[in-house]
C-alpha positions as CSV (number, residue, x, y, z in Angstrom):
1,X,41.2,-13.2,-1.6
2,X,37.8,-14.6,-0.8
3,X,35.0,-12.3,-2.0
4,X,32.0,-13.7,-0.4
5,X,29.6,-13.3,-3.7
6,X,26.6,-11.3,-2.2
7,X,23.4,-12.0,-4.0
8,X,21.4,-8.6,-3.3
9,X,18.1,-10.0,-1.8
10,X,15.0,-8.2,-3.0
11,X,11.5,-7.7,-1.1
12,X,8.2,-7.5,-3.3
13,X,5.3,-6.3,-1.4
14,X,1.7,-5.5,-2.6
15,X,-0.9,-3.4,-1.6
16,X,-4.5,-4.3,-2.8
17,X,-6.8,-1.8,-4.0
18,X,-9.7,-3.6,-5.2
19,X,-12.1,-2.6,-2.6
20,X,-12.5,0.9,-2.9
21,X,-11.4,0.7,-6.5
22,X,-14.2,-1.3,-7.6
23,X,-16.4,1.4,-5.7
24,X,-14.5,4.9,-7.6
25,X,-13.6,6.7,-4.3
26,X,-10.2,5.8,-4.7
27,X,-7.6,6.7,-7.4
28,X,-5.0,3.6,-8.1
29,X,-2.9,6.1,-10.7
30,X,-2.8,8.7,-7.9
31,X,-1.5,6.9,-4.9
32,X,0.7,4.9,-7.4
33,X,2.2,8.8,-7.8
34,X,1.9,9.3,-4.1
35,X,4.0,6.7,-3.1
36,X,6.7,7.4,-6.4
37,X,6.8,11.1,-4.9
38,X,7.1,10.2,-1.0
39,X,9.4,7.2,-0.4
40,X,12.8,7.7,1.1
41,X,15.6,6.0,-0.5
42,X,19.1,6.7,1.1
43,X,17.6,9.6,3.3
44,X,15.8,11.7,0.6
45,X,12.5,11.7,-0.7
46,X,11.4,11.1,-4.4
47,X,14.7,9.3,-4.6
48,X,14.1,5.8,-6.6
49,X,16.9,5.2,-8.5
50,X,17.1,1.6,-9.1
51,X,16.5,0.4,-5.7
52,X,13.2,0.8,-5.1
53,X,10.2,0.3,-8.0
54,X,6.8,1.1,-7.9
55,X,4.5,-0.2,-10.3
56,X,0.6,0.0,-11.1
57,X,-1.3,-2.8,-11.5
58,X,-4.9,-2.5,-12.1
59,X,-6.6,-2.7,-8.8
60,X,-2.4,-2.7,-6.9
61,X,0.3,-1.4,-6.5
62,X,3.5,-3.6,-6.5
63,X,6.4,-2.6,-4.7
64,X,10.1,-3.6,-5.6
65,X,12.7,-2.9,-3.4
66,X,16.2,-3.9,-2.2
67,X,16.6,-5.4,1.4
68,X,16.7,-2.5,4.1
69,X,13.4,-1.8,2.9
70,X,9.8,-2.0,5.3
71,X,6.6,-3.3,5.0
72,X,5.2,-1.1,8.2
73,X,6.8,1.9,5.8
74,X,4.5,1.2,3.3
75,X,1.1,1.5,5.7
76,X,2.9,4.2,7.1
77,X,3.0,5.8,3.9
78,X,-0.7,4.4,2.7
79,X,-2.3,6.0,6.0
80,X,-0.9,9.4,5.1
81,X,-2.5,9.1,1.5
82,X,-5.5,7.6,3.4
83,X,-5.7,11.2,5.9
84,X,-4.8,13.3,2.7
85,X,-7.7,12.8,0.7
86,X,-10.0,12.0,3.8
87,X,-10.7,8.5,3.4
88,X,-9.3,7.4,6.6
89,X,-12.6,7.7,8.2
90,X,-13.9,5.1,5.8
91,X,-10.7,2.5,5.1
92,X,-8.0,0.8,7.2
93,X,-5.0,-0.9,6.5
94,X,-4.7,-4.6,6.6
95,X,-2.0,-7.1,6.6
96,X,-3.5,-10.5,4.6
97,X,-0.4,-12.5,4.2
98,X,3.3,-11.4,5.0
99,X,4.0,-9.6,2.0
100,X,0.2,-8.0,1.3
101,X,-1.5,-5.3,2.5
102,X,-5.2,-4.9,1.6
103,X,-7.4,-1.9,2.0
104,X,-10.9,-2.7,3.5
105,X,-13.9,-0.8,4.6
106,X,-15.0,-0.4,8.6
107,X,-17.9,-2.5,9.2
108,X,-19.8,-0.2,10.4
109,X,-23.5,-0.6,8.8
110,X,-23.4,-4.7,10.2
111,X,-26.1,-3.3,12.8
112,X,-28.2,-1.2,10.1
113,X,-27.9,-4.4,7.7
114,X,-29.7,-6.3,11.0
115,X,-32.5,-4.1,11.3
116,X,-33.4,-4.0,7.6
117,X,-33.8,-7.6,7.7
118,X,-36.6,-7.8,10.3
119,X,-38.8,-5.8,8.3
């Protein structure tokens, strides 16, 4: 009777917010909610239990979750929220370190910032 002992192994991943946060065109509470209402645990949606936690903090959200769990999920999930409330246009997705995502701005206005300079 050897039970090999299993030590659950957890993921933490983070998605910083601070960007657009620090600007007020994005809501931290609301995407917190977004994701709370939208991940799939076990096949069904909204479905948390004690596998998966989702927590608020400040300019983040931190995400707790047992093994079979992915990080591409979590952009998957953050583009959607991104497209909902049509921000897409203005932020992307980016991956900073293996376990953090960061939301950024396009640099679009680099050539505007140029010809301002001249003057």
């Amino acid at each position: 009777m050897s039970k090999s002992a299993k030590k659950k192994e957890v993921k933490k991943f983070t998605i910083d917010c601070s960007n657009p946060c620090g600007d007020d065109i994005f809501d931290i509470k609301l995407f917190g909610d977004f994701l709370k209402t939208r991940v799939k645990v076990d096949g069904k949606t909204g479905n948390l239990g004690e596998k998966v936690e989702i927590a608020v903090d400040g300019t983040s959200v931190s995400v707790k979750a047992d093994a079979p769990f992915s990080k591409r999920y979590l952009k998957y999930l953050t583009k959607k929220y991104l497209k909902k409330h049509d921000l897409r246009e203005y932020l992307h997705v980016i991956a900073s370190d293996p376990t953090t995502y960061e939301l950024r701005y396009f640099n679009i206005d680099q050539m505007d910032d140029d010809d301002g300079d001249d003057e």
